[in-house]
N, CA and C of each residue as an Amber inpcrd file, in Angstrom:
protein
   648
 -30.9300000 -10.4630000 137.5270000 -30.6960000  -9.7630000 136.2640000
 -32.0100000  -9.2210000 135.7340000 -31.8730000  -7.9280000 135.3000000
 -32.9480000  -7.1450000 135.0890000 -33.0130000  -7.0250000 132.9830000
 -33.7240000  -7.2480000 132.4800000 -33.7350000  -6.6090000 131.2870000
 -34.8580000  -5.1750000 131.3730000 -34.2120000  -4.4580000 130.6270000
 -34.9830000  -2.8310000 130.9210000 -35.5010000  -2.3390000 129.8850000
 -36.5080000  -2.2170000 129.1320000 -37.0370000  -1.7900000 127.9410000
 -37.6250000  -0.5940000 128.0730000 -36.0030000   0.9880000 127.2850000
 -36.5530000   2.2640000 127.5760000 -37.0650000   2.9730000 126.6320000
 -37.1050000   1.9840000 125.5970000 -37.5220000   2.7950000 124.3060000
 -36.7880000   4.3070000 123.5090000 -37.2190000   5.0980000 123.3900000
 -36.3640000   5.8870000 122.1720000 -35.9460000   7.1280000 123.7340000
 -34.5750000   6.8840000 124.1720000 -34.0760000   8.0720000 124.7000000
 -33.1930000   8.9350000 123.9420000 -32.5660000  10.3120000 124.3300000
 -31.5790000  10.9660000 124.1550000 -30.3000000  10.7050000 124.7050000
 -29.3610000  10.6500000 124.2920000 -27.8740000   9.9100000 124.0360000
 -27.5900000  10.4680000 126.1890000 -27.7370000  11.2600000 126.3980000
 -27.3640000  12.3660000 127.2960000 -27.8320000  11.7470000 128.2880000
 -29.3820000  11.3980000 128.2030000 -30.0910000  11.1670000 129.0870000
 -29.9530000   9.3330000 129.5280000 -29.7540000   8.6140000 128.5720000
 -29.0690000   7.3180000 128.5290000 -28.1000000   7.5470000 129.5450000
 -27.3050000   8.3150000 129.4450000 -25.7330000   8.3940000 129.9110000
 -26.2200000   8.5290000 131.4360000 -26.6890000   9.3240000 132.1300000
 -26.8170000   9.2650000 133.2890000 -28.2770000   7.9200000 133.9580000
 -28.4220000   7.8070000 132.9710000 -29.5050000   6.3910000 133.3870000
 -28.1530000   5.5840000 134.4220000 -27.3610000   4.7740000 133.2980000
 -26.0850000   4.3460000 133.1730000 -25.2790000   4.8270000 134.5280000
 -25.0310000   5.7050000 134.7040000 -24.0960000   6.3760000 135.6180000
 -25.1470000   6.4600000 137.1450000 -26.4150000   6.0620000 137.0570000
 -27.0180000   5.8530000 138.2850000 -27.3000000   4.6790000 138.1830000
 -27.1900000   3.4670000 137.7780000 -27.0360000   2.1530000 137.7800000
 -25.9470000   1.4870000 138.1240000 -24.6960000   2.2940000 137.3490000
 -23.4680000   1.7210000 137.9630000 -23.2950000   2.2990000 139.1410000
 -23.3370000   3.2420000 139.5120000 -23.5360000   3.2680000 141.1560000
 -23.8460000   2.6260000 142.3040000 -25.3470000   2.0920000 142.0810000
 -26.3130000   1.6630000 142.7920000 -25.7050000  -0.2970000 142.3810000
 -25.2270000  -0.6860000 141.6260000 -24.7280000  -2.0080000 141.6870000
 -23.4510000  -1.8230000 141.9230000 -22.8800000  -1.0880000 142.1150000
 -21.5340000  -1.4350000 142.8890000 -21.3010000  -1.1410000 144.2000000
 -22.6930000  -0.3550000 144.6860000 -22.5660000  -0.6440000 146.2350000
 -23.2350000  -1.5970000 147.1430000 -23.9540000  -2.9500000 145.7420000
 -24.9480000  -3.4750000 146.0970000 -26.1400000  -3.2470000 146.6810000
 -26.9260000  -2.3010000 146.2050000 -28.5970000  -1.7520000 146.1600000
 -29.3140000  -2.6280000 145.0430000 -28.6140000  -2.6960000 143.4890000
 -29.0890000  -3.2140000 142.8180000 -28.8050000  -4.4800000 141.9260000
 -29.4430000  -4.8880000 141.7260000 -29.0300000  -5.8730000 140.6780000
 -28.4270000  -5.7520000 139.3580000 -28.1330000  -6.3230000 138.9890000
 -27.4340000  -6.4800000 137.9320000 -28.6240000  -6.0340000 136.5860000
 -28.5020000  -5.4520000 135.5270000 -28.8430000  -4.9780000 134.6680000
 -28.4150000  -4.9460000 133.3970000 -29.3860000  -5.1420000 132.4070000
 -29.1600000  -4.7610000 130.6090000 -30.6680000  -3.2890000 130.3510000
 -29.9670000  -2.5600000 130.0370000 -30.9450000  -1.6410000 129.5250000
 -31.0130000  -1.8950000 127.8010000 -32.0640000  -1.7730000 127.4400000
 -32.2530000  -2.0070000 126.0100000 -32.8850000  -0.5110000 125.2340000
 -32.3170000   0.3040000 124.2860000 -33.2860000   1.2440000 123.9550000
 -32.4470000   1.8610000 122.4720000 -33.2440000   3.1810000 122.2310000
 -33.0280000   3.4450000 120.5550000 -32.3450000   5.0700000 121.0290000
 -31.0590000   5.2560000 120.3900000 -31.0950000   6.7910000 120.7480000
 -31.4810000   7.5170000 119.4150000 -31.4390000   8.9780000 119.7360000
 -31.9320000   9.9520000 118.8730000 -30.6200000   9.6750000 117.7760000
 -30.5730000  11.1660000 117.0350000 -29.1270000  11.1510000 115.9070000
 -28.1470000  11.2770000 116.8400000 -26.8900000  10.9420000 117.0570000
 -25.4890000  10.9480000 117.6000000 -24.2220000  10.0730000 117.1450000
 -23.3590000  11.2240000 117.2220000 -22.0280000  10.3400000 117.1890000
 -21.4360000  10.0760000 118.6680000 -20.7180000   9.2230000 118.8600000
 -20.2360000   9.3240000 119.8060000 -18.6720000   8.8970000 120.0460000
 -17.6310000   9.3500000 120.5010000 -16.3770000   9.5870000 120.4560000
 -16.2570000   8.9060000 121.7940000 -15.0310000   7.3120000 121.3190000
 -14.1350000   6.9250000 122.8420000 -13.3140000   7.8020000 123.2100000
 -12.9700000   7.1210000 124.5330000 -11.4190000   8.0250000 124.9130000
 -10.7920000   8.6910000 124.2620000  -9.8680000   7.3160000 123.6120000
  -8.7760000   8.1570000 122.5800000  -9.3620000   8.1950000 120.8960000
 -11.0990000   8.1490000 120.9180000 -10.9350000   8.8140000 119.4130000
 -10.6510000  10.1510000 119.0810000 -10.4600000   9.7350000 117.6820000
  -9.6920000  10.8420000 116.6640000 -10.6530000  12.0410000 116.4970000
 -11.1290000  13.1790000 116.5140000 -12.1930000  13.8280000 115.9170000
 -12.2040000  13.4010000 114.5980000 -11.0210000  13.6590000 114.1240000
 -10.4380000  14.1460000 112.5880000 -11.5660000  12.6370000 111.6510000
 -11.8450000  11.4160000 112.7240000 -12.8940000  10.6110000 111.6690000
 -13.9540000  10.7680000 111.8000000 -14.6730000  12.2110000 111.9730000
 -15.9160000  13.1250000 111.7790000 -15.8320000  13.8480000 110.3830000
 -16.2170000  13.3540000 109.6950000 -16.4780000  13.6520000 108.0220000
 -17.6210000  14.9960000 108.2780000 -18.2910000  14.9830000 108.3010000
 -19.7070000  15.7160000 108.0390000 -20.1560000  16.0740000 109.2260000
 -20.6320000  17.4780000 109.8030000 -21.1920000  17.2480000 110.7870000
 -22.7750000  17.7740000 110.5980000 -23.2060000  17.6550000 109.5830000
 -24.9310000  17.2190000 109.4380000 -24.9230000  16.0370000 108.7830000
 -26.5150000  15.6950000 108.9270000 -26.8120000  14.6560000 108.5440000
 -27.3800000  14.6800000 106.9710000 -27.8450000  13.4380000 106.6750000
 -28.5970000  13.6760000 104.9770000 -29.9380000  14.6860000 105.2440000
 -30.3930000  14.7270000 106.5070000 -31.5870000  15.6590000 106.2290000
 -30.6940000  17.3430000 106.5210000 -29.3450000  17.6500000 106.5130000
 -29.2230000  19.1700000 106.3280000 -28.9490000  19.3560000 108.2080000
 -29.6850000  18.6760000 108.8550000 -29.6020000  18.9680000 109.9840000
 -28.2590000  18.9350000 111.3610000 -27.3750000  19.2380000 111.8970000
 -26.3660000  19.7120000 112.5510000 -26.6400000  17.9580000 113.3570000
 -25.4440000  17.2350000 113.7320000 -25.5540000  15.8980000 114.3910000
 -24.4970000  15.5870000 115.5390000 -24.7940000  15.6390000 116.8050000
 -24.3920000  16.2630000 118.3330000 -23.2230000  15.1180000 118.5560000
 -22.0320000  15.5990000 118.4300000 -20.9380000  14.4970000 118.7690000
 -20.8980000  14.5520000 120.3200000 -20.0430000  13.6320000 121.0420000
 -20.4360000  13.1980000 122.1270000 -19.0710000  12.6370000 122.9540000
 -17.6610000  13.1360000 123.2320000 -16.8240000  12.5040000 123.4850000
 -17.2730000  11.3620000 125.0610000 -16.9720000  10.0800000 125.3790000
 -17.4850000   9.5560000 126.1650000 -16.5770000   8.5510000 127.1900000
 -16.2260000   7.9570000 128.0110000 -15.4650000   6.9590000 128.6430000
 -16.0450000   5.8250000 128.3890000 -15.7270000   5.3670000 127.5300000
 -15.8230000   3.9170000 126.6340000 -14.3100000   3.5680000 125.8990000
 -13.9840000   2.3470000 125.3990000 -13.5670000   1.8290000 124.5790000
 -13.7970000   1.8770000 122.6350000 -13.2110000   1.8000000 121.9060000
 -13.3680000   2.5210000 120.4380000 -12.9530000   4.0250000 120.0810000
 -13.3090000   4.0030000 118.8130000 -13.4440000   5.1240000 118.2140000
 -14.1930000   6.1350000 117.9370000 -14.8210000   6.2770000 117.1710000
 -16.1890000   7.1840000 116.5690000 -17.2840000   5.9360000 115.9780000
 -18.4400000   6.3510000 116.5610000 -19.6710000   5.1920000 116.1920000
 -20.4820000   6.3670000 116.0400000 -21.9290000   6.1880000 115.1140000
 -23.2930000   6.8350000 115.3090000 -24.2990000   5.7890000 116.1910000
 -25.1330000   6.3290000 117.0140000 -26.4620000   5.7800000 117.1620000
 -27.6630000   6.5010000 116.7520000 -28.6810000   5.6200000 116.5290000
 -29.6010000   6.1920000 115.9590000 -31.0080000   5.5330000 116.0580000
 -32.3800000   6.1020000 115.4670000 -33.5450000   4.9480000 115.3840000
 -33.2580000   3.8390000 114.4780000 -34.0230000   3.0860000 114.9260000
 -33.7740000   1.7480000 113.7540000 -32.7350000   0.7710000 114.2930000
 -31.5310000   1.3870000 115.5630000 -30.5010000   0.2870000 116.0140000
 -30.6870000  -0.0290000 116.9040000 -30.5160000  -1.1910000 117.5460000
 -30.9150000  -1.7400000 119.1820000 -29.4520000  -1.4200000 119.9720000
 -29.6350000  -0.4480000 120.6110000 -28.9990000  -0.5840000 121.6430000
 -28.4040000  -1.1710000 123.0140000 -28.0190000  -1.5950000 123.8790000
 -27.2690000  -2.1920000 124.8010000 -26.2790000  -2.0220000 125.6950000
 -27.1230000  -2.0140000 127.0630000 -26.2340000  -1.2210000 127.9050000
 -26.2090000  -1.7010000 129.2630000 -25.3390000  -3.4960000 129.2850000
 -25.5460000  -4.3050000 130.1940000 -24.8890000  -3.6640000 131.2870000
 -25.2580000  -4.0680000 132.5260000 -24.3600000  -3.2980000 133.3860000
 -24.1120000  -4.4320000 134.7820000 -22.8140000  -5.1600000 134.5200000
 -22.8820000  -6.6720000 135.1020000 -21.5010000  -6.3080000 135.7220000
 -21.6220000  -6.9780000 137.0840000 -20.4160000  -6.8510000 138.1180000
 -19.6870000  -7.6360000 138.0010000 -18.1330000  -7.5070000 137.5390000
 -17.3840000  -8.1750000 137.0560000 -16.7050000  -8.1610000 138.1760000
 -17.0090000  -7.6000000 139.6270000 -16.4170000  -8.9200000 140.5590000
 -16.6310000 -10.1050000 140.7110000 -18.2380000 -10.1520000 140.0670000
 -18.5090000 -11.5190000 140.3990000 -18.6270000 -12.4710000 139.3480000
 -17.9980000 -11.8500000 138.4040000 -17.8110000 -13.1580000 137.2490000
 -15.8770000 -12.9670000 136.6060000 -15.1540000 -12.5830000 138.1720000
 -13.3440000 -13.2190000 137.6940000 -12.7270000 -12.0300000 137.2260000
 -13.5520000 -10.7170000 137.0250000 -12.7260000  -9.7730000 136.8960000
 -12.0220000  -9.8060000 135.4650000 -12.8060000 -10.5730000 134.6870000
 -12.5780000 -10.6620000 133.2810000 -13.1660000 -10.1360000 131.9690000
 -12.7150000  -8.9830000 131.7530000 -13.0380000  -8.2940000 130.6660000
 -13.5170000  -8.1410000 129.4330000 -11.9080000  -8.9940000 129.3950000
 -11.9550000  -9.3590000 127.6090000 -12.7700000 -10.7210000 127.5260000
 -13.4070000 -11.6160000 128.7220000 -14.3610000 -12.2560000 128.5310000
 -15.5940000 -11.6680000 128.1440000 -15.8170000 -11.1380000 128.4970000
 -17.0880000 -10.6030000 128.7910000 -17.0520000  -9.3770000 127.7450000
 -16.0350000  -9.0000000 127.0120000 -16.1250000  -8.5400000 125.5490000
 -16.6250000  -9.6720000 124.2230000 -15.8760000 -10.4450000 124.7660000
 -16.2040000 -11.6340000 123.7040000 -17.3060000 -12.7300000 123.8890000
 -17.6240000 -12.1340000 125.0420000 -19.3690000 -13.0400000 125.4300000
 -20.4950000 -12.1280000 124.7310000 -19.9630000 -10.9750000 124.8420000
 -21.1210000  -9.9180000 124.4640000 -21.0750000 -10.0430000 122.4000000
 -20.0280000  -9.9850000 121.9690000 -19.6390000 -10.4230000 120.4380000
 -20.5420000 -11.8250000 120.0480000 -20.0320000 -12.6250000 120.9930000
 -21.2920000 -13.9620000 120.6300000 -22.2950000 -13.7780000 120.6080000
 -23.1670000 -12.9950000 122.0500000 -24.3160000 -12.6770000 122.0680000
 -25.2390000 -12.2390000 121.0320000 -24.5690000 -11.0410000 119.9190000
 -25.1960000 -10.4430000 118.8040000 -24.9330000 -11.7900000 118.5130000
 -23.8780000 -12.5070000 117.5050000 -23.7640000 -13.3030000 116.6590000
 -24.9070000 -14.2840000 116.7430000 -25.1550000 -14.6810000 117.7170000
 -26.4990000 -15.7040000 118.0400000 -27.4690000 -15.3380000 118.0360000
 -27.9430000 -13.7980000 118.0610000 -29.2260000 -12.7880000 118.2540000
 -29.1170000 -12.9530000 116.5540000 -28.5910000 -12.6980000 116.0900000
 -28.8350000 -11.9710000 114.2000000 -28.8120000 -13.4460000 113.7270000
 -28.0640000 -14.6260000 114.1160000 -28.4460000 -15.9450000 113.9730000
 -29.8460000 -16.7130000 113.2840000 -31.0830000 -15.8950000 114.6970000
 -31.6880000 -16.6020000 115.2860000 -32.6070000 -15.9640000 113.3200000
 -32.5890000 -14.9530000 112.6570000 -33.0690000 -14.2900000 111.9860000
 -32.3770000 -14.8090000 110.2120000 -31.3020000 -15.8200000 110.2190000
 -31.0600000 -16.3210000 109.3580000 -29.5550000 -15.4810000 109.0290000
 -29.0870000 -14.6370000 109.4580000 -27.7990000 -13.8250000 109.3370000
 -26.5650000 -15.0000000 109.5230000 -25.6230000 -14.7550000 109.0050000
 -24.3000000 -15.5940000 109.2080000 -23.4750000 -14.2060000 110.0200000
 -23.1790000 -14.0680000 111.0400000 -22.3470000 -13.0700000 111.1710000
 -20.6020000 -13.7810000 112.0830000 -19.7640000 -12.9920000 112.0940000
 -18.7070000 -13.3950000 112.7550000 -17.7040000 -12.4290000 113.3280000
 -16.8140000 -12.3310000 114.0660000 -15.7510000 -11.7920000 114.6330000
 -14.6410000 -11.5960000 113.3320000 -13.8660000 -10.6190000 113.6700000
 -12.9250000 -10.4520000 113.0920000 -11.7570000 -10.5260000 113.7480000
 -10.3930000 -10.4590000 113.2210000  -9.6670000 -10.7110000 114.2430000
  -8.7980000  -9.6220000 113.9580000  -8.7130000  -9.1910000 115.2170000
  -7.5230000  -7.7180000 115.5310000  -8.7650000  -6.5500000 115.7100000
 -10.1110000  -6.7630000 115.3760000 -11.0700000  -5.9120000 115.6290000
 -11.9720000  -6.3030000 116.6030000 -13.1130000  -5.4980000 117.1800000
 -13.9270000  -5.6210000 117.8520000 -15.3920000  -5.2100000 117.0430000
 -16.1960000  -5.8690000 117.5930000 -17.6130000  -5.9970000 116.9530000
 -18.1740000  -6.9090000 116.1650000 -19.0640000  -7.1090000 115.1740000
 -19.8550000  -8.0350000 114.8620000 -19.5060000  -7.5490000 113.1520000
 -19.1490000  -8.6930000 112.5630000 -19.0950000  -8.4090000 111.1300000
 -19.8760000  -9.7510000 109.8700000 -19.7820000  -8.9640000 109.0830000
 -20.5720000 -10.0650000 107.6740000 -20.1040000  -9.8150000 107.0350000
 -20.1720000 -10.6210000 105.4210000 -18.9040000 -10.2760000 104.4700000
 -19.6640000  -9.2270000 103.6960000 -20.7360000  -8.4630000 104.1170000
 -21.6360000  -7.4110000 103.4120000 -21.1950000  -6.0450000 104.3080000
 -20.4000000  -6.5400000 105.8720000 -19.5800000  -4.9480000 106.7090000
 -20.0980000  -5.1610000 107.9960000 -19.6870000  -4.1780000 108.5360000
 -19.6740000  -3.8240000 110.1870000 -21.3390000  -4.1100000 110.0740000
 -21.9990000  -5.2170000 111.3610000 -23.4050000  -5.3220000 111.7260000
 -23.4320000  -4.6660000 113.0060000 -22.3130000  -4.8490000 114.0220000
 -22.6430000  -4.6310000 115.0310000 -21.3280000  -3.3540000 115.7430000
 -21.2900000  -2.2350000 116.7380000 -20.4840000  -1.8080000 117.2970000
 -20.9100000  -2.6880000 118.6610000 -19.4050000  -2.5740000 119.1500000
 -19.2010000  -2.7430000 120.4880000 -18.1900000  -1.7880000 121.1730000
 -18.3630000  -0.8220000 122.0520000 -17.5490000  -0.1860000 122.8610000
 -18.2780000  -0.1680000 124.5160000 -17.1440000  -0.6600000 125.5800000
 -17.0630000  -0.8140000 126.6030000 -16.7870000  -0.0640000 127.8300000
 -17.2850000   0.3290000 128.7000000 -15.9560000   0.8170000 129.6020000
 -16.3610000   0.2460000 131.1910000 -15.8150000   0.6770000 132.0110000
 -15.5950000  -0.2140000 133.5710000 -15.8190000   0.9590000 135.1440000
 -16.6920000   0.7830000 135.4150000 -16.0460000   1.4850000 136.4380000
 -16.4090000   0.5390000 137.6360000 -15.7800000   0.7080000 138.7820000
 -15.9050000   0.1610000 139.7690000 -16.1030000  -1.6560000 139.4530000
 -15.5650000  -1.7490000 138.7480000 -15.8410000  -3.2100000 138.0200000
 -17.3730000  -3.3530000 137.7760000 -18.2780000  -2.5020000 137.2730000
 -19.4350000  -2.4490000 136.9440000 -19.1940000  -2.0650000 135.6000000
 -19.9860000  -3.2170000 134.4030000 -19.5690000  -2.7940000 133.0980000
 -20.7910000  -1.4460000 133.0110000 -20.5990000  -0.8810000 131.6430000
 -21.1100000   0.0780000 131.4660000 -20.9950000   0.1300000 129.7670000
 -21.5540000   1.4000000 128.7250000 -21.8540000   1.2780000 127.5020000
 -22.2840000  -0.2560000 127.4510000 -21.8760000   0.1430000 125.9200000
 -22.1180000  -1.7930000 125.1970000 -22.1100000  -1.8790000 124.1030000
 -23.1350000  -1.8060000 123.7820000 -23.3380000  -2.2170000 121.7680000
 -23.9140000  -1.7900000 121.0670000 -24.3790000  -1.6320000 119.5400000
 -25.1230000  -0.8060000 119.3130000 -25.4750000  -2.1320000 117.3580000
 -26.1460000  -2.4350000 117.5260000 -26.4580000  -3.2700000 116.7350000
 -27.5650000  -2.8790000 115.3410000 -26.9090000  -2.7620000 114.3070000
 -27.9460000  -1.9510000 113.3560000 -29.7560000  -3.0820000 112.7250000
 -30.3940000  -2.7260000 112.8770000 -31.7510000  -3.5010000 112.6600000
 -32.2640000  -2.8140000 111.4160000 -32.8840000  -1.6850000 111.5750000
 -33.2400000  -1.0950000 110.6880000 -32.7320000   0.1440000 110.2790000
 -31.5320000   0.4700000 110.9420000 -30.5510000   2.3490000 110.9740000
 -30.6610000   2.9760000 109.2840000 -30.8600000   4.2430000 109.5990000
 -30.5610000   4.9340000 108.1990000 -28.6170000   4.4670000 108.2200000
 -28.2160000   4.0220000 107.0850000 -26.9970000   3.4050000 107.1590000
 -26.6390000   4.9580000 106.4360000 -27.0840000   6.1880000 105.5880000
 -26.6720000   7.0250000 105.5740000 -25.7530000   7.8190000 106.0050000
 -26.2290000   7.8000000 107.3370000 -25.0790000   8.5600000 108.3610000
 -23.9530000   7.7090000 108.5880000 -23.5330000   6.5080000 108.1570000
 -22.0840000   6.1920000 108.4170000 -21.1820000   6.6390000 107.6670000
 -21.9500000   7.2920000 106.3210000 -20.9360000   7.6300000 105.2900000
 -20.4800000   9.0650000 105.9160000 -21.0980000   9.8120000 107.1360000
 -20.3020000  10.7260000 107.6880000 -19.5690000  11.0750000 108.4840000
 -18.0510000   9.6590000 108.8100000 -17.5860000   9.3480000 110.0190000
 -16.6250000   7.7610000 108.9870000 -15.6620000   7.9490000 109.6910000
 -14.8950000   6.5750000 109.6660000 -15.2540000   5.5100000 110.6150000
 -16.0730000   4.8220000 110.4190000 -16.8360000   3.7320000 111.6010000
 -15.5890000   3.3320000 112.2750000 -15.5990000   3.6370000 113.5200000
 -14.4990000   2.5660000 114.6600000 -13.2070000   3.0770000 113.9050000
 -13.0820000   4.4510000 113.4120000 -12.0280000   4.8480000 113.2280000
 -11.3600000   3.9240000 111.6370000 -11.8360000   3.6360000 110.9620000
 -11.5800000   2.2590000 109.8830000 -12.3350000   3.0770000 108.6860000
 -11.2980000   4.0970000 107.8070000 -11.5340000   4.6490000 106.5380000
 -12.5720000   3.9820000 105.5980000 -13.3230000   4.5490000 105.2080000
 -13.7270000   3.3160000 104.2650000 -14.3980000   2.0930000 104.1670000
 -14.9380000   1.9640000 106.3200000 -15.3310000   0.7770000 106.4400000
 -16.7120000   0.7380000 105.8110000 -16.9850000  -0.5120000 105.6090000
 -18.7150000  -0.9670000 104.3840000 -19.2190000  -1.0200000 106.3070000
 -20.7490000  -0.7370000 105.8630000 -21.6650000  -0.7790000 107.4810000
 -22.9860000  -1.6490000 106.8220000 -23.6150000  -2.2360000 107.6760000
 -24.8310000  -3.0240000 106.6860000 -25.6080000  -3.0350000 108.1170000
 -27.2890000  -3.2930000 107.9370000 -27.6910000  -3.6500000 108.5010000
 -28.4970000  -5.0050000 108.5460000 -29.5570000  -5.3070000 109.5250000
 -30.3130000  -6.7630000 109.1750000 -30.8400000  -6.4980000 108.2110000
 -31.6910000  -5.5690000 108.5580000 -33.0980000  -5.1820000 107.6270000
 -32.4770000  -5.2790000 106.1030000 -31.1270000  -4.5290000 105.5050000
 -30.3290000  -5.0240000 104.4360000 -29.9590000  -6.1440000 103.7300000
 -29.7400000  -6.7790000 104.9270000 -28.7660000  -8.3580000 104.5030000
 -30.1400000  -9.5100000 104.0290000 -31.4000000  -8.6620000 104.9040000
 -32.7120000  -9.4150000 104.5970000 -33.5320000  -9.0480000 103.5360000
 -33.2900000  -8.0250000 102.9550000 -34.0920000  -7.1640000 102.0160000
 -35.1630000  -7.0950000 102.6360000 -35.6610000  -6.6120000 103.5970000
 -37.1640000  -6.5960000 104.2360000 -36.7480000  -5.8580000 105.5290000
 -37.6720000  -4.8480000 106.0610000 -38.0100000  -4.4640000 107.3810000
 -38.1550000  -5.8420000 108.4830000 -37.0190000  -4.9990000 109.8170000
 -37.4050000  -6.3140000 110.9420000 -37.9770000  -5.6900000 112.1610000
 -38.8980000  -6.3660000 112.7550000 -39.2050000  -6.2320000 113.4530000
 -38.1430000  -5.9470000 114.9370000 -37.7640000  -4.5900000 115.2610000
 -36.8350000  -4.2240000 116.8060000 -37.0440000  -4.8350000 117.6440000
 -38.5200000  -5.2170000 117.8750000 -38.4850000  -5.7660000 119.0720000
 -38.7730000  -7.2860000 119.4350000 -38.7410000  -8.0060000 117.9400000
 -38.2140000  -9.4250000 117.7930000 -36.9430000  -9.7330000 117.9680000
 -35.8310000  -8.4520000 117.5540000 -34.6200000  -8.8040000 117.5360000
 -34.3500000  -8.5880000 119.0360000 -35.0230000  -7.6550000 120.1820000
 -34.8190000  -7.2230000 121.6200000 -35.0280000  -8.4440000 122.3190000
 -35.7000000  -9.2620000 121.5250000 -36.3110000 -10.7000000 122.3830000
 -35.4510000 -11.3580000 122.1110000 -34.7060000 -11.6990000 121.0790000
 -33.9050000 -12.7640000 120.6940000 -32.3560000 -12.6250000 121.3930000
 -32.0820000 -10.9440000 121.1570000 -31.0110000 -11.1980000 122.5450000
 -31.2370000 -11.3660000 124.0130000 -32.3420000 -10.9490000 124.2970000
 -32.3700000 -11.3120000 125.9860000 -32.6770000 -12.7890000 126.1460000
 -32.9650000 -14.0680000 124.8220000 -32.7200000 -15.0950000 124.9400000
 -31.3110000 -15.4320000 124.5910000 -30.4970000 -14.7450000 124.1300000
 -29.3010000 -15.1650000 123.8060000 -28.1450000 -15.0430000 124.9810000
 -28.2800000 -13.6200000 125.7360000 -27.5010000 -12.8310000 126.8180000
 -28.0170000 -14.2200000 127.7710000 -29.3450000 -14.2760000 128.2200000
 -29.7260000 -15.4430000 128.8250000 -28.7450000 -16.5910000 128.9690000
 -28.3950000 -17.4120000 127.8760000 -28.1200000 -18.6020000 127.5630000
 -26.1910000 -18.2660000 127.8340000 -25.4940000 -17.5560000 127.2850000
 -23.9450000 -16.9490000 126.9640000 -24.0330000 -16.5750000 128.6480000
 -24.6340000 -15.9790000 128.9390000 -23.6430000 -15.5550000 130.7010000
 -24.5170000 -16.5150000 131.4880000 -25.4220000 -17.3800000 131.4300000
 -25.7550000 -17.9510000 132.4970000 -26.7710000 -17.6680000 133.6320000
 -27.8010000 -17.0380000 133.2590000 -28.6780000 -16.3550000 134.2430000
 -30.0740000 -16.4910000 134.4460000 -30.4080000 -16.2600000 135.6500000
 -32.1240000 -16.3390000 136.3160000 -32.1790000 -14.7840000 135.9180000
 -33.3380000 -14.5990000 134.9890000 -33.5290000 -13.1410000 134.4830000
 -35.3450000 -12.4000000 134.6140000 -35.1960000 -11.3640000 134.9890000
 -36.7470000 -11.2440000 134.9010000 -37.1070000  -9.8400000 134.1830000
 -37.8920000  -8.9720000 133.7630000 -38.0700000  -8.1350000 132.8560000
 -39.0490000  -7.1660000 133.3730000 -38.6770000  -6.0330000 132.8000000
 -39.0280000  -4.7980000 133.5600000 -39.1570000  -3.7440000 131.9150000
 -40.8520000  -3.2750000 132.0910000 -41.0880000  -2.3480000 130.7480000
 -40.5170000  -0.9140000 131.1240000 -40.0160000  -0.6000000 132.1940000
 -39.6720000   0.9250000 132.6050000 -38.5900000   1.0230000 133.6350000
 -38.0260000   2.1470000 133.6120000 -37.0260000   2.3900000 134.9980000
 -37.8770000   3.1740000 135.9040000 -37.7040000   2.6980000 137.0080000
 -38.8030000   2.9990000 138.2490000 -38.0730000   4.0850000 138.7290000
């Protein structure tokens, strides 16, 4: 297991990172992988999201904000600077071909990462992602190919929470969005919180892990 630290990419360029990883581990070339990084402004649209929960399509600075329909799981999410991203990419032949495990391993994972920082966070039930009684902390959308997971999560640290007010988060009118840096009244450090999940992902799936500052 690889952790991958890519720092601030473009949504686009993520995407085919992703799409040459799941490749290369499902024909066994590579190992198993978490990429960690920050994207630019984006929305991004599952399968079957709605457009129609695209409110605004600039942002608070005036500027035009690049929707993104994608093969994942969910609705409409933003990513942005300030959120840690997550984009494990683990062969679910070899851990039972179980999904919705490994949805709800990844849900713990934040919960124990924002933990480690004094956060109470929890699951909801009938939803997906990471919640507090202050709103949505964390997205999670998924998708599969070749039984190689793919997307992941998108966890707010320090996000302009601005831009959620231009979009129905996860398709959910009205939903409240919060981040750490919020719930803490103080700036957090990204890449304390990048450490605390690759000790958490660590501990929840079970793994000999080693770390890598770049994609070669």
């Amino acid at each position: 297991m690889e952790f991958i630290d890519l720092g601030v990419v473009p949504f686009q360029e993520g995407l085919k990172i992703q799409e040459t990883a799941v490749a290369h581990i499902s024909s066994g070339h590579w190992s198993e992988r978490v990429y960690l990084l920050e994207h630019e402004h984006v929305f991004t649209l599952g399968r079957r999201g709605d457009v129609g929960n695209l409110l605004w399509e600039k942002g608070p600075d005036g500027q035009p904000v690049q929707t993104v329909r994608i093969n994942r799981g969910g609705d409409i999410t933003y990513h942005g600077p300030g959120q840690l991203v997550g984009y494990p990419h683990l062969d679910l032949q070899k851990r039972n071909y179980d999904l919705h495990r490994y949805l709800r391993d990844l849900e713990l994972c934040l919960i124990h990462t924002v933990g480690q920082f004094g956060i109470e966070a929890s699951r909801r039930e009938g939803l997906t992602g990471v919640w507090t009684p202050s709103g949505k902390l964390a997205s999670i959308g998924i998708g599969v190919r070749r039984w190689v997971t793919m997307h992941g999560f998108a966890l707010n640290v320090n996000a302009d929470l601005r831009y959620f007010q231009m979009i129905n988060p996860c398709g959910l009118p009205g939903c409240a969005v919060t981040s750490m840096s919020k719930l803490l009244n103080r700036p957090v450090d990204i890449g304390e919180v990048r450490k605390a999940f690759c000790d958490e992902f660590e501990k929840v799936f079970a793994i000999e892990t080693w770390s890598a500052g770049s994609v070669q």
